[in-house]
Structures are given as C-alpha cells and as structure tokens.
VOBA-1610 file (N, C-alpha, C; in pm, whole numbers, padded with zeros to 5 digits, always signed):
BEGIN
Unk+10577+14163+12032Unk+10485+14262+11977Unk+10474+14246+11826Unk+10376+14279+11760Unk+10368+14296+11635Unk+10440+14441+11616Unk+10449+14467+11457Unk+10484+14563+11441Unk+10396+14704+11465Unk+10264+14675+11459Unk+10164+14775+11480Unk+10231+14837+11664Unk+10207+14721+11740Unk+10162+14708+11886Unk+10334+14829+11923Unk+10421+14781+11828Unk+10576+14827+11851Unk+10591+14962+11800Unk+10524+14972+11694Unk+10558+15216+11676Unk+10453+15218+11735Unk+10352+15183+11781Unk+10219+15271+11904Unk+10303+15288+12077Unk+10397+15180+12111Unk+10435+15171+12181Unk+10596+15269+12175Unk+10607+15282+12126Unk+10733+15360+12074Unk+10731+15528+12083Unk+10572+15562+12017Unk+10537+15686+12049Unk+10425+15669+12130Unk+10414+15572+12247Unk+10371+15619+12355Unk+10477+15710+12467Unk+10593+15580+12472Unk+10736+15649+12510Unk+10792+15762+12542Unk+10806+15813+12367Unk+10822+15927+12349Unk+10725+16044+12385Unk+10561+16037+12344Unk+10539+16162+12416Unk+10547+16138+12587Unk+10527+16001+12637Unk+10549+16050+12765Unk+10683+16100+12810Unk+10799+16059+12737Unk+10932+16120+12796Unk+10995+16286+12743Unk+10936+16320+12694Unk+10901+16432+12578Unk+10797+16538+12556Unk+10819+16640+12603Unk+10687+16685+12642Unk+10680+16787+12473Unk+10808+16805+12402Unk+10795+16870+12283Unk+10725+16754+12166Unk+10746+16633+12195Unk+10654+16530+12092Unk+10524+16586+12119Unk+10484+16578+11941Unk+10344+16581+11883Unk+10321+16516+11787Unk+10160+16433+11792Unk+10107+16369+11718Unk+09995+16439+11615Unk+10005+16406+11500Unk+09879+16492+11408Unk+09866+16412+11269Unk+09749+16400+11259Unk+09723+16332+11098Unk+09570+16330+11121Unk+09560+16215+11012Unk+09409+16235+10969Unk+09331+16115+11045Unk+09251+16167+11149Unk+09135+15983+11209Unk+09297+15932+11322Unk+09410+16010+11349Unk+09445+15924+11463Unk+09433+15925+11573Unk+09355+15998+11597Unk+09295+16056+11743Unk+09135+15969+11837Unk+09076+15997+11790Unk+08941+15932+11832Unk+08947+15777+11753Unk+08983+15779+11661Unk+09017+15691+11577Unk+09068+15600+11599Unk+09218+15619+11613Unk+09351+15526+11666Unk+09414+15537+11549Unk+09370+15606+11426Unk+09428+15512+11277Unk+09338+15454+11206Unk+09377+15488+11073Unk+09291+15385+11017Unk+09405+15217+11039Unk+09487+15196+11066Unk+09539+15057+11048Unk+09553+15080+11275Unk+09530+15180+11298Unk+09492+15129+11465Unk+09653+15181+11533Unk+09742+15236+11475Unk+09841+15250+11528Unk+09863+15321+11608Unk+09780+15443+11646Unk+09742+15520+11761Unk+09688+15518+11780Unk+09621+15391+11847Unk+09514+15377+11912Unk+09560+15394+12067Unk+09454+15499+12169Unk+09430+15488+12229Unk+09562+15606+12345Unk+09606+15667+12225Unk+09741+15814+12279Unk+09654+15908+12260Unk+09542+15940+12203Unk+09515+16083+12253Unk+09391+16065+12366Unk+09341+15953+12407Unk+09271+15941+12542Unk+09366+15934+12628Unk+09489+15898+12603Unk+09603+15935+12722Unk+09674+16059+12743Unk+09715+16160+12622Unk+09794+16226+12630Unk+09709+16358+12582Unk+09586+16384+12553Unk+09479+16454+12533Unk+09464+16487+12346Unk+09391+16595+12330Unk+09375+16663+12174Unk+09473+16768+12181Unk+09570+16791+12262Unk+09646+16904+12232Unk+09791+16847+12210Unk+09807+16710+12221Unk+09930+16607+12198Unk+09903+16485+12107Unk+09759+16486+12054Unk+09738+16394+11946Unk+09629+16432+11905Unk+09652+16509+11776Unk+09596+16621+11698Unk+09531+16544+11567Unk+09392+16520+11572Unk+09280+16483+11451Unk+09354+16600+11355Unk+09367+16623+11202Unk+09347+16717+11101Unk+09226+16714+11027Unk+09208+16837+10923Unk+09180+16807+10859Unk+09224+16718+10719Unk+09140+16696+10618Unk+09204+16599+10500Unk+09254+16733+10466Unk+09357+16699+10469Unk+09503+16811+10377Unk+09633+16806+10427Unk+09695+16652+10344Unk+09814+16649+10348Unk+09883+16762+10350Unk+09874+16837+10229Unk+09936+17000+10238Unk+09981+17086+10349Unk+09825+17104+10413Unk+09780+17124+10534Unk+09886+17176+10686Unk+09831+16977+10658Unk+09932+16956+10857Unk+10032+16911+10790Unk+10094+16858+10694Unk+10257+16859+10670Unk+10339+16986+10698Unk+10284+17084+10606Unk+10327+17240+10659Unk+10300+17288+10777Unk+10175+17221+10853Unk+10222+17269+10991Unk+10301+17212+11060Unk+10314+17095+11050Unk+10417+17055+11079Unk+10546+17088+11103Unk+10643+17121+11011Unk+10750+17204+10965Unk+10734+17333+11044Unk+10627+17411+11046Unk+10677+17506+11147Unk+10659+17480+11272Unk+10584+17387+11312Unk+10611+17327+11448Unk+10750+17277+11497Unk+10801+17208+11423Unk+10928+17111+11420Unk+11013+17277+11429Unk+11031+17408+11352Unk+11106+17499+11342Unk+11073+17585+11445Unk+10992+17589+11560Unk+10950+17596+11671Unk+10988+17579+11781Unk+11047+17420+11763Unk+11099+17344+11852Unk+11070+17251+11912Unk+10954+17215+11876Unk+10821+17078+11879Unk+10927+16994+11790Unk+10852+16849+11830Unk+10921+16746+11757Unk+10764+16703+11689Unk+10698+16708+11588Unk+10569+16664+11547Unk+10597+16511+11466Unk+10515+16438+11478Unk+10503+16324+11413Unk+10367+16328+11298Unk+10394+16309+11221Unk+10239+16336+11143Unk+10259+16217+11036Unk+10106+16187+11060Unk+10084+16038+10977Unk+10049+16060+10842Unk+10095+16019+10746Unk+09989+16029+10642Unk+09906+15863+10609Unk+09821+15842+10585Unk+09738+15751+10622Unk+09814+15627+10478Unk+09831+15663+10394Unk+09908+15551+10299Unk+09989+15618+10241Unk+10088+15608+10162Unk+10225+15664+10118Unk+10112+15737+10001Unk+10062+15669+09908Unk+10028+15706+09781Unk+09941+15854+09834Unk+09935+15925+09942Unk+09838+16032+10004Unk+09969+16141+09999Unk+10031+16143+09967Unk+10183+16170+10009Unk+10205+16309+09946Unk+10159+16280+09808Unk+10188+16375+09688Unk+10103+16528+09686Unk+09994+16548+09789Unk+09995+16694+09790Unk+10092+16747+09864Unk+10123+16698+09951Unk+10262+16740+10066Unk+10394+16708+09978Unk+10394+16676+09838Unk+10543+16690+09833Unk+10610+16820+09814Unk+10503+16916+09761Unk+10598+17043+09728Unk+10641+17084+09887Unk+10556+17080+09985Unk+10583+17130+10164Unk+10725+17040+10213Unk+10726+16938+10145Unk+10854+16839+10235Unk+10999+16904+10125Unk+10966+16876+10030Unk+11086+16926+09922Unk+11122+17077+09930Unk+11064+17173+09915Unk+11100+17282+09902Unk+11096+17389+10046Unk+11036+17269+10135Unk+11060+17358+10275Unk+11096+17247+10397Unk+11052+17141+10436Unk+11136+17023+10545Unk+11271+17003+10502Unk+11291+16998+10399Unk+11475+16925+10325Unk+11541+17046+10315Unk+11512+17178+10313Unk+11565+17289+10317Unk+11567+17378+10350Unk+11521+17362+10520Unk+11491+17507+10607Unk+11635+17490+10649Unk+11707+17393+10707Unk+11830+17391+10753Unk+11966+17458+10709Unk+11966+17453+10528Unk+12054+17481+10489Unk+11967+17624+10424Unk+11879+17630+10419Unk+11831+17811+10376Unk+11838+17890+10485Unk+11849+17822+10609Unk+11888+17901+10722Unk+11992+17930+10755Unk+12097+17860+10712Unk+12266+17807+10754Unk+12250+17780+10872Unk+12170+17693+10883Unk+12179+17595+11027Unk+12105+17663+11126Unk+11995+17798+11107Unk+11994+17837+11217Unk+11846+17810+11248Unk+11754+17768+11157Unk+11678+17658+11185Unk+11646+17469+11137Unk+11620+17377+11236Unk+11613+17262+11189Unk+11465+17197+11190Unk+11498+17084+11129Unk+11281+17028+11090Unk+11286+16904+11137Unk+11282+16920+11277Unk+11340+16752+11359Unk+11148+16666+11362Unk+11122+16688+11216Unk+11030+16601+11222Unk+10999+16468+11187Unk+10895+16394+11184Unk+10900+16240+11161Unk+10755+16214+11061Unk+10731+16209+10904Unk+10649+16157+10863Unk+10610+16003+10833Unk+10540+15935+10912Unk+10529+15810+10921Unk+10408+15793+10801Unk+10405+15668+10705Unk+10347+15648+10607Unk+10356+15510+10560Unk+10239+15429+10629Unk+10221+15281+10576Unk+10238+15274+10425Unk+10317+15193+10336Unk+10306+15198+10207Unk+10325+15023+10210Unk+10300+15025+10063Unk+10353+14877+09984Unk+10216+14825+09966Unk+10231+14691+09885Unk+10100+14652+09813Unk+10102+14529+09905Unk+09988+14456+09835Unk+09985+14314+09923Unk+09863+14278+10070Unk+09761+14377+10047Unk+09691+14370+10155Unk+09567+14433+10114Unk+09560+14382+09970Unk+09433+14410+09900Unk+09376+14561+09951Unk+09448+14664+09925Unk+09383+14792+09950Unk+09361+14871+09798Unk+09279+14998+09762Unk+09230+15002+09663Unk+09368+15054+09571Unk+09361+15138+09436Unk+09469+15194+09408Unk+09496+15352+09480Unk+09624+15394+09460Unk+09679+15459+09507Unk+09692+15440+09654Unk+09624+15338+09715Unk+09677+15277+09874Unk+09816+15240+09882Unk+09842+15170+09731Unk+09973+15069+09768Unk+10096+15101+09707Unk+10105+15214+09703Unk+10218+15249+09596Unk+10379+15226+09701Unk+10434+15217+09625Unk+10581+15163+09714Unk+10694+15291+09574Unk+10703+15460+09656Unk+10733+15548+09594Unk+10830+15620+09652Unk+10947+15521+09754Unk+11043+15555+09828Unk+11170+15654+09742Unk+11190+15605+09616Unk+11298+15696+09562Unk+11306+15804+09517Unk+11118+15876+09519Unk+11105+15995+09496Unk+11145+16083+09617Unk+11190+16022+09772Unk+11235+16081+09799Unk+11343+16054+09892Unk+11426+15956+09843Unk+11543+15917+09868Unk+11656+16026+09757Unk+11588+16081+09641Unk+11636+16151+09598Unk+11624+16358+09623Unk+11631+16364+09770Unk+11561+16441+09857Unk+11657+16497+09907Unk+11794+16568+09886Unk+11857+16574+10017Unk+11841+16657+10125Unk+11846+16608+10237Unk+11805+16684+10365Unk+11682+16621+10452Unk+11644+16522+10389Unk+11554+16419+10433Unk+11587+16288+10425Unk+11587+16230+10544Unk+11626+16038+10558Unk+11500+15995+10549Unk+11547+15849+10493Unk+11427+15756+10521Unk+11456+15658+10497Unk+11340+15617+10621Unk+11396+15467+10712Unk+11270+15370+10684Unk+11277+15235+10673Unk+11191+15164+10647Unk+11204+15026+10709Unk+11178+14997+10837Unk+11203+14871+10942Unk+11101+14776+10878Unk+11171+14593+10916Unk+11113+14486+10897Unk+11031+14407+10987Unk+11092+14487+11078Unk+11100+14377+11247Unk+11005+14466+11340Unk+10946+14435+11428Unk+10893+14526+11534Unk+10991+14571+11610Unk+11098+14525+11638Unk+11202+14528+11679Unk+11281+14682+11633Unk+11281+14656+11510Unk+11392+14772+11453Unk+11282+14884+11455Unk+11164+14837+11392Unk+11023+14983+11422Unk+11041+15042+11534Unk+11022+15026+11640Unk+11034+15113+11734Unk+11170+15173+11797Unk+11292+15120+11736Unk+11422+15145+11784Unk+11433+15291+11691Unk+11401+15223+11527Unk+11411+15357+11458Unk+11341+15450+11464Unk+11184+15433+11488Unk+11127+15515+11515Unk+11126+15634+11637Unk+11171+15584+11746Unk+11305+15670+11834Unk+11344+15758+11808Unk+11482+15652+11700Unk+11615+15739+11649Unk+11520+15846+11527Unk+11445+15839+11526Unk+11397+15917+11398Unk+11321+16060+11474Unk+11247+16009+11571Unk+11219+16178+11612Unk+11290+16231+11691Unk+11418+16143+11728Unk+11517+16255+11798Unk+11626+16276+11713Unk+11607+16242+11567Unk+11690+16312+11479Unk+11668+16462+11454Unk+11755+16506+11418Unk+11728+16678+11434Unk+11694+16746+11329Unk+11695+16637+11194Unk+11627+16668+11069Unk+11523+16532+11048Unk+11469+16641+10918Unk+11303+16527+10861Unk+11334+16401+10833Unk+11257+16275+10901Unk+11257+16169+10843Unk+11153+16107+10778Unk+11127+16078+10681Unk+10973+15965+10611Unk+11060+15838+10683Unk+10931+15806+10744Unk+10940+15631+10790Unk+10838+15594+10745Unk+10895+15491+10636Unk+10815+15386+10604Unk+10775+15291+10656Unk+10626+15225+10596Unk+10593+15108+10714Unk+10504+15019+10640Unk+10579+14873+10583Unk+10507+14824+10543Unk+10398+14802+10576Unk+10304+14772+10472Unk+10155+14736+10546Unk+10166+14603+10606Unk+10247+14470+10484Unk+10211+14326+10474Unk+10237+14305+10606Unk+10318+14389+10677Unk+10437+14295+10788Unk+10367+14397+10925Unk+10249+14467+10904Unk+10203+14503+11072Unk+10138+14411+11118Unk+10069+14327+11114Unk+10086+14205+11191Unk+10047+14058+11133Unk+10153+14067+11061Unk+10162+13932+10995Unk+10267+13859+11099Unk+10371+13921+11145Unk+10487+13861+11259Unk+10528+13952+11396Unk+10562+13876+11482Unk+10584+13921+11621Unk+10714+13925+11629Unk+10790+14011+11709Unk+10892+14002+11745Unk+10916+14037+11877Unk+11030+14028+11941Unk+11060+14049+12097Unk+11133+14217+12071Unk+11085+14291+12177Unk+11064+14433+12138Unk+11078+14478+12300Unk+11201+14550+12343Unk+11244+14596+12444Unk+11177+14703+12519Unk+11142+14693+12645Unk+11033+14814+12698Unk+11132+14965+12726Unk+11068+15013+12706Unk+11135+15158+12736Unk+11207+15199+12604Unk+11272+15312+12647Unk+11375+15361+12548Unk+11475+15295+12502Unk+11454+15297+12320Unk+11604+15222+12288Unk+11609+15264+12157Unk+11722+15267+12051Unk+11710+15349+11943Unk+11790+15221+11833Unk+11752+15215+11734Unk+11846+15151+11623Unk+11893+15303+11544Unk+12021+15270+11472Unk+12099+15365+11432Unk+12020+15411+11265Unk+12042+15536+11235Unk+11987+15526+11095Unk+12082+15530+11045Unk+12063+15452+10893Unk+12177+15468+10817Unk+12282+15312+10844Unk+12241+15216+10913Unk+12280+15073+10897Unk+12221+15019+10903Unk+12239+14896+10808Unk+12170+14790+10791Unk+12267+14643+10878Unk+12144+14566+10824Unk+12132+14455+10929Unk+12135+14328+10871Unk+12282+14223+10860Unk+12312+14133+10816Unk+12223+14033+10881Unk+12113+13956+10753Unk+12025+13869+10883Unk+12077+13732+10860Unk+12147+13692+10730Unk+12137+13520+10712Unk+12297+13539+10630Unk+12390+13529+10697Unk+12529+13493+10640Unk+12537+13377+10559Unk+12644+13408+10425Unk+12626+13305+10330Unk+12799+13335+10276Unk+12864+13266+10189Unk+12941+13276+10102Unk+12924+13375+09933Unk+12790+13275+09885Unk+12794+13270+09746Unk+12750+13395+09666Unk+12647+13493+09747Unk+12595+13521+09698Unk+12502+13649+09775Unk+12521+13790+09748Unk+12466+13882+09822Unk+12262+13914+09817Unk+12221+13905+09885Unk+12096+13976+09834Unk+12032+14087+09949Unk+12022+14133+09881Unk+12005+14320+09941Unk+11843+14374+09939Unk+11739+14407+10050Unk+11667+14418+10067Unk+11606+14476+10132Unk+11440+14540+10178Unk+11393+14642+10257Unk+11278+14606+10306Unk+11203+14632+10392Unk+11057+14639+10436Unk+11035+14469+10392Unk+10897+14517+10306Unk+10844+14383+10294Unk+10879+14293+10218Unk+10966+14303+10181Unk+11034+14201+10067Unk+11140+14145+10162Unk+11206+14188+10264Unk+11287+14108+10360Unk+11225+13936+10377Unk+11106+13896+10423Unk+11083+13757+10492Unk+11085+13733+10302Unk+11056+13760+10192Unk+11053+13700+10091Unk+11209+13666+10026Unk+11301+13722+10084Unk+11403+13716+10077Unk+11454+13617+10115Unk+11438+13597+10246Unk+11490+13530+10362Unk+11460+13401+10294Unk+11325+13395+10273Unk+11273+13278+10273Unk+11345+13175+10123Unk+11316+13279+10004Unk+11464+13251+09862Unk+11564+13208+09941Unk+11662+13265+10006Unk+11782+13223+10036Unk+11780+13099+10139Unk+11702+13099+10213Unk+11657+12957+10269Unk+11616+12861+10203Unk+11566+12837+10119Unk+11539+12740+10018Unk+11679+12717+09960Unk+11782+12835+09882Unk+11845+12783+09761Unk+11982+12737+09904Unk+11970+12752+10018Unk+12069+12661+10101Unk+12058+12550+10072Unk+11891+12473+10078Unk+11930+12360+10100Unk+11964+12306+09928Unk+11974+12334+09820Unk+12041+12357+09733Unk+12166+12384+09724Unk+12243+12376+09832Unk+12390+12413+09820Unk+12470+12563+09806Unk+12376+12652+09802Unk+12344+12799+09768Unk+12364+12873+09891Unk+12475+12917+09933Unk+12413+13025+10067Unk+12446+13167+10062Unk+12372+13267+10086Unk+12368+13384+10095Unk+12343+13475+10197Unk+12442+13577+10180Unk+12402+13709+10292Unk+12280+13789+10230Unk+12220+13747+10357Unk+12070+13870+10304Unk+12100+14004+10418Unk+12127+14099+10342Unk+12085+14199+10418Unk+11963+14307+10388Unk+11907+14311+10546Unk+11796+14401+10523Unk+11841+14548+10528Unk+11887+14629+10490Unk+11950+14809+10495Unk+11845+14901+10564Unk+11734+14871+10579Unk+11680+14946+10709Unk+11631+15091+10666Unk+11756+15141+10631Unk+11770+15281+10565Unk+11784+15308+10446Unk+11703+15393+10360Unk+11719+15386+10235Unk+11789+15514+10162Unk+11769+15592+10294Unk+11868+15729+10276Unk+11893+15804+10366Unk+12031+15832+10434Unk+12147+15747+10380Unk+12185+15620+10369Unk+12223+15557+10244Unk+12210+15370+10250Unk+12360+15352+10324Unk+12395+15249+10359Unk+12458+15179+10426Unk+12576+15126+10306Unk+12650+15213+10285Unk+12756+15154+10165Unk+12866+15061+10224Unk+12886+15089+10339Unk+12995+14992+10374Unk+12943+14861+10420Unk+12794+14852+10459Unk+12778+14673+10467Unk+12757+14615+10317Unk+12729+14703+10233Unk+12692+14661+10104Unk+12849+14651+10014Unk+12932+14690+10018Unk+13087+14676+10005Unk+13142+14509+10020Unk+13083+14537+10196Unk+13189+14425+10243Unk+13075+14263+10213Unk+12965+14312+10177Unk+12920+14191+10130Unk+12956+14155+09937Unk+12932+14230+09913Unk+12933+14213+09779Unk+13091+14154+09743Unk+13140+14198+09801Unk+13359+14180+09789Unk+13387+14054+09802Unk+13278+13988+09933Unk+13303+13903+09967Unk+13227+13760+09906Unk+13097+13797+09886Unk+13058+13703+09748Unk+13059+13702+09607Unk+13032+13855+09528Unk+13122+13866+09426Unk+12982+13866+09328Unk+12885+13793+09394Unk+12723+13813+09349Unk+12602+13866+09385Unk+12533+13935+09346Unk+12456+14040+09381Unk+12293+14013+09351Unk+12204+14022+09447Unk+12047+14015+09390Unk+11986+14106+09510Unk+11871+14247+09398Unk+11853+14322+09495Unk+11722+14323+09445Unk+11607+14296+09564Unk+11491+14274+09554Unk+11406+14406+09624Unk+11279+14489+09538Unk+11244+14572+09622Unk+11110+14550+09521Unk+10981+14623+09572Unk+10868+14554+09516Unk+10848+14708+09442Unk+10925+14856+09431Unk+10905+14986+09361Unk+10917+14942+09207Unk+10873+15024+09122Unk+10906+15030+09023Unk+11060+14992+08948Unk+11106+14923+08831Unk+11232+14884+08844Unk+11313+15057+08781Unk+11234+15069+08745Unk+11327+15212+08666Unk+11315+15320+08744Unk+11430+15407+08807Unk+11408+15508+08897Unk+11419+15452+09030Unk+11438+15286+09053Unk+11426+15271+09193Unk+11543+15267+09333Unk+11544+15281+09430Unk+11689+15281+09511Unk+11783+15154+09429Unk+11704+15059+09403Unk+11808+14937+09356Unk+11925+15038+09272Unk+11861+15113+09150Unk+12001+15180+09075Unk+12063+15221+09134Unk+12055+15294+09293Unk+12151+15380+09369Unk+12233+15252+09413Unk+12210+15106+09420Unk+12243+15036+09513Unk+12364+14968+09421Unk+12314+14981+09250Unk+12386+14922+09158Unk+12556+15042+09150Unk+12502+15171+09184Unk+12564+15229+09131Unk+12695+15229+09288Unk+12643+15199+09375Unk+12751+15215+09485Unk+12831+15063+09448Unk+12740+14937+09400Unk+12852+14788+09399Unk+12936+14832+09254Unk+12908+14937+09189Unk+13019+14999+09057Unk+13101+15050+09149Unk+13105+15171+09206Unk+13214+15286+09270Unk+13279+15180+09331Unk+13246+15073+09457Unk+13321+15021+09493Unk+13375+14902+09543Unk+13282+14794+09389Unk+13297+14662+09400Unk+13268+14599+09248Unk+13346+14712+09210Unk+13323+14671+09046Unk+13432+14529+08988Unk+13569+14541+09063Unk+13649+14420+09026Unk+13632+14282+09086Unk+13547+14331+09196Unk+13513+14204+09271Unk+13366+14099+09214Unk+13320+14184+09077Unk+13212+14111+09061Unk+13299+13935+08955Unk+13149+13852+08986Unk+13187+13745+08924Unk+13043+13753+08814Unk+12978+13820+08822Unk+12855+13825+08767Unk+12766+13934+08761Unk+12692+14004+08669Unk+12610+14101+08672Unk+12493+14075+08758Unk+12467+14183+08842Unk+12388+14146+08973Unk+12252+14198+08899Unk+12205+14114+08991Unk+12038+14112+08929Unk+11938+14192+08995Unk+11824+14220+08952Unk+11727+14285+09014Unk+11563+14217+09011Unk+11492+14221+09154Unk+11420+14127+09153Unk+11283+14265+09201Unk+11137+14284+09131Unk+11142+14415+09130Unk+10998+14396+09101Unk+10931+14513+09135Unk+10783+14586+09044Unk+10823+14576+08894Unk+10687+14572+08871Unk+10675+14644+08696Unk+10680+14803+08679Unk+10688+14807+08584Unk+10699+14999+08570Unk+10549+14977+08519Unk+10465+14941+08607Unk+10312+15013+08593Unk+10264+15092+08716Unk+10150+15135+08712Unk+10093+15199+08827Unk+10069+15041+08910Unk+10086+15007+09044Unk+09987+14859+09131Unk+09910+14839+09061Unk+09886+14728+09035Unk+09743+14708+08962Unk+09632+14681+09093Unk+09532+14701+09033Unk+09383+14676+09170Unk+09427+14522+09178Unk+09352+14495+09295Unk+09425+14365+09415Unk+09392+14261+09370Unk+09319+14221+09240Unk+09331+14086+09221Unk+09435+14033+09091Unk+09546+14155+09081Unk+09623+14149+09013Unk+09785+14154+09096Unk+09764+14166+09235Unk+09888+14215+09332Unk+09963+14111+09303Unk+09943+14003+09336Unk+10023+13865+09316Unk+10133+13847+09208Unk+10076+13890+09102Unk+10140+13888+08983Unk+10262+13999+08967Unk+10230+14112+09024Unk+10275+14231+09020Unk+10393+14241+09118Unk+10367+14197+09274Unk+10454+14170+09358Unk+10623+14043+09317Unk+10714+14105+09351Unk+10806+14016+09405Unk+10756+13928+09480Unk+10763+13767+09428Unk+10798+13656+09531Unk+10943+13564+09544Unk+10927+13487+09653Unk+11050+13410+09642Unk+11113+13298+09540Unk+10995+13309+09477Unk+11028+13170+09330Unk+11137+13288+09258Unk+11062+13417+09281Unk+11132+13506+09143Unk+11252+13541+09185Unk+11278+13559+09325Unk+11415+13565+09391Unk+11524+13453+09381Unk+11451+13332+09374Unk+11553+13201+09375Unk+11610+13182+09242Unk+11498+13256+09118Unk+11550+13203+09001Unk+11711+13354+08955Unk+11696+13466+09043Unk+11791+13545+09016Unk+11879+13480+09062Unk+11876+13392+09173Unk+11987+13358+09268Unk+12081+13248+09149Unk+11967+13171+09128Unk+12013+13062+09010Unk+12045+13165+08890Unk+12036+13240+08813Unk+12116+13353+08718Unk+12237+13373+08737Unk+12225+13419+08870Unk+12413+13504+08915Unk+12521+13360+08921Unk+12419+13226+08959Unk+12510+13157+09036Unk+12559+13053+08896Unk+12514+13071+08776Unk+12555+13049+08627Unk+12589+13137+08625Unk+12594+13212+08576Unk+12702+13291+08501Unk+12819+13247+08488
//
C-alpha cells in the first residue's frame, strides 16, 4: 500500500470495528480529501460517521473535544498543518487539559490528523513543518510515521489512545513509496522509535520525510567506510529517550535531520536528552541538518530550503573529523 491507501484503510477498520469512531473535517466526505485519503468512508459508513464541516478549524476542532468528552472517539482532519493555527487556542487550552482540569474525570481520546511538510510544490502556508509548537503541549502526543506500514499501525494506536493525538503526515511520502501493510487490526506503539540501518560510527536521528533522505546519506557514506544507525523516532512526543541513549553511547556521534525551523525545533529537545544522558560518551558535537528560520519559501525555492542528502553526508563527514 502506499501511505495514502494505508490511514484510509486504517480508518476504514476502525469505524467498522468501532461504532464510537468519527470522521469530520473539511471536503472529506463527498470529497474523499483534498489529498483523497477518505475517499470513499462516508459512501460506506454514511454523513452521520463521516462528517463534511464547515471551514472553521476552530469550529469542528472544538467539536471535536466535546465529542471525544462524550465518549466518541472523533478523528478530524485538518486539510494541511499550516490550517492548524485557528484551532490552537481549542487544542491547548481545552484537548491537553480537560483531563487534568477534570482530575481524570474526563478524557479527549481524540486524533487530529494533518498532512504537513514542504516538497510537493503546494502554495505558502500549505507546507509548514510546525511540530514543536506542539510537542511543547503537555497532554497531547504526536506521532509522525514514514512507512505505510507504521501509518496505519499508529494511526490505530492513536485513536485508541485515551488522550489527544496530532498525527502528522508527510505530504512527500503519500505516495511516493509502497510498503507491505497488514490487513486488519494492528497497532505500532507510541512513543518508540525504529532502528532502520545499524552502523557503528555514527548516530543519525530522524522523522517523517526526511527519513528516505537520511537513509539514503547513510547509504552512500557506507560505501565510504562510514556506517550509521539511522533511527526514525516515529514519535515526537513522547520521544523515545532510551533508543536515542543507547545509540548515541554506542557511536559517540550524532546528526539530527528534520526539515522545521532550526531554532525552537524538537532537534533541541533531542540535543538536550544526548546532554542529560550521553554527555561523556560524546566524541564530537552533534550536528544538525535542518530548515532555515524563514517562513517555506513559495515552491520554486523548496529545494534550496529543504534538507537533502548531500547536506546530511557533509554533517556526517563534520562529526566523523572532529
């Protein structure tokens, strides 16, 4: 499956095994999506289980939340991440904190799914990659799969989590690659990541769409004599400190590639966990392979703007001088 074909199939699943799953956003109904990802669940499951809105993030995010505090499990799309920001005061000051303003006695077991990242020539504010505004969220996870594979496992584990998750979804990677993608129910865990290319020399730490650009750096600087653990972390909150520990300990070099802004981005959370607890084990100041601190630039500037693997190989070659 592609990755598209794998969360449509994922929350087909679920509302059929689930009669509290609900679908709602903007055009996914008659529609399918604007990128097609529900296509073809509310001619199956009707308009009262895959709910057209109106335009107002605000809106159906907040209805959302009291659906989810209801006892509904709602899924609600927002059509690109950068759409995100009228709904942040509704996710921050009421999804991340009905649980603990309740003392547990209500939860927001909802799932905001939100294609983001640049790279697929969409206009501005399509492509913003603005994960740490709310990785710095507590009471809200968020998960961001590479694979069609892990998309629909997490996407699962995410609406039968019993609090809010943002799942991210790259754009580059809905069907740029296929993967083998298990029928029926199956869940990947949130909160671990996923060692894809074992190495000695050299750690590099990564998410969404910058994973195959990764892969592909550390595949090259092998046949260079160079080998590295790439891990993809899956989860960006809560991150995965103990695969990031036992890699870093064990190569001693660090390169963390994400295409967000470099200032403010998870990478610092990522720098600040290989301090707490892999600060003697370094052999080298770990690098960061990253956005500019501009707004995306419009798409005939993405190239430039994006992380590629030349720019990954030459961090790799940095750490591996030192």
């Amino acid at each position: 499956m592609t990755m598209v074909q794998a969360i449509n199939d994922a929350m087909d699943v679920m509302l059929r095994e689930h009669s509290e799953v609900l679908l709602l956003g903007e055009d996914i109904g008659k529609n399918g999506g604007v990128f097609r990802v529900t296509d073809g669940l509310q001619e199956k499951y009707g308009e009262m289980r895959v709910m057209d809105t109106p335009l107002s993030e605000a809106g159906f995010i907040g209805a959302a939340i009291g659906m989810a505090a209801a006892g509904f499990k709602p899924v609600a799309e927002i059509q690109f991440l950068g759409f995100i920001y009228p709904a942040y005061e509704q996710i921050m000051t009421h999804a991340s904190r009905l649980r603990m303003r309740t003392y547990g006695h209500f939860t927001v077991p909802m799932v905001i799914r939100a294609p983001y990242g640049a790279g697929v020539r969409a206009p501005e504010i399509h492509c913003d990659s603005t994960e740490a505004i709310f990785t710095h969220m507590p009471g809200i996870k968020v998960v961001c799969p590479s694979t069609a594979h892990d998309a629909k496992g997490l996407l699962i584990a995410s609406i039968l989590d019993p609090d809010p998750v943002l799942f991210l979804e790259p754009m580059r990677l809905y069907r740029s690659v296929k993967d083998k993608v298990p029928e029926g129910v199956y869940s990947v865990e949130i909160g671990k990541g996923n060692l894809l290319l074992e190495g000695e020399d050299v750690t590099v730490l990564c998410w969404g769409a910058m994973v195959p650009i990764a892969k592909k750096a550390a595949e090259t600087m092998a046949g260079k004599g160079v080998s590295c653990d790439v891990i993809d972390l899956r989860t960006l909150y809560p991150l995965d400190k103990d695969i990031i520990a036992e890699s870093v300990q064990k190569t001693g070099r660090t390169v963390i590639v994400h295409e967000a802004h470099a200032t403010g981005g998870v990478g610092n959370d990522i720098l600040a966990i290989i301090n707490d607890t892999s600060f003697l084990y370094q052999k080298a100041p770990a690098e960061r392979v990253t956005g500019f601190d501009t707004p995306v630039p419009y798409f005939g500037f993405e190239d430039h703007y994006l992380p590629t693997s030349k720019r990954v190989e030459a961090a790799i070659e940095k750490v591996m001088r030192f």
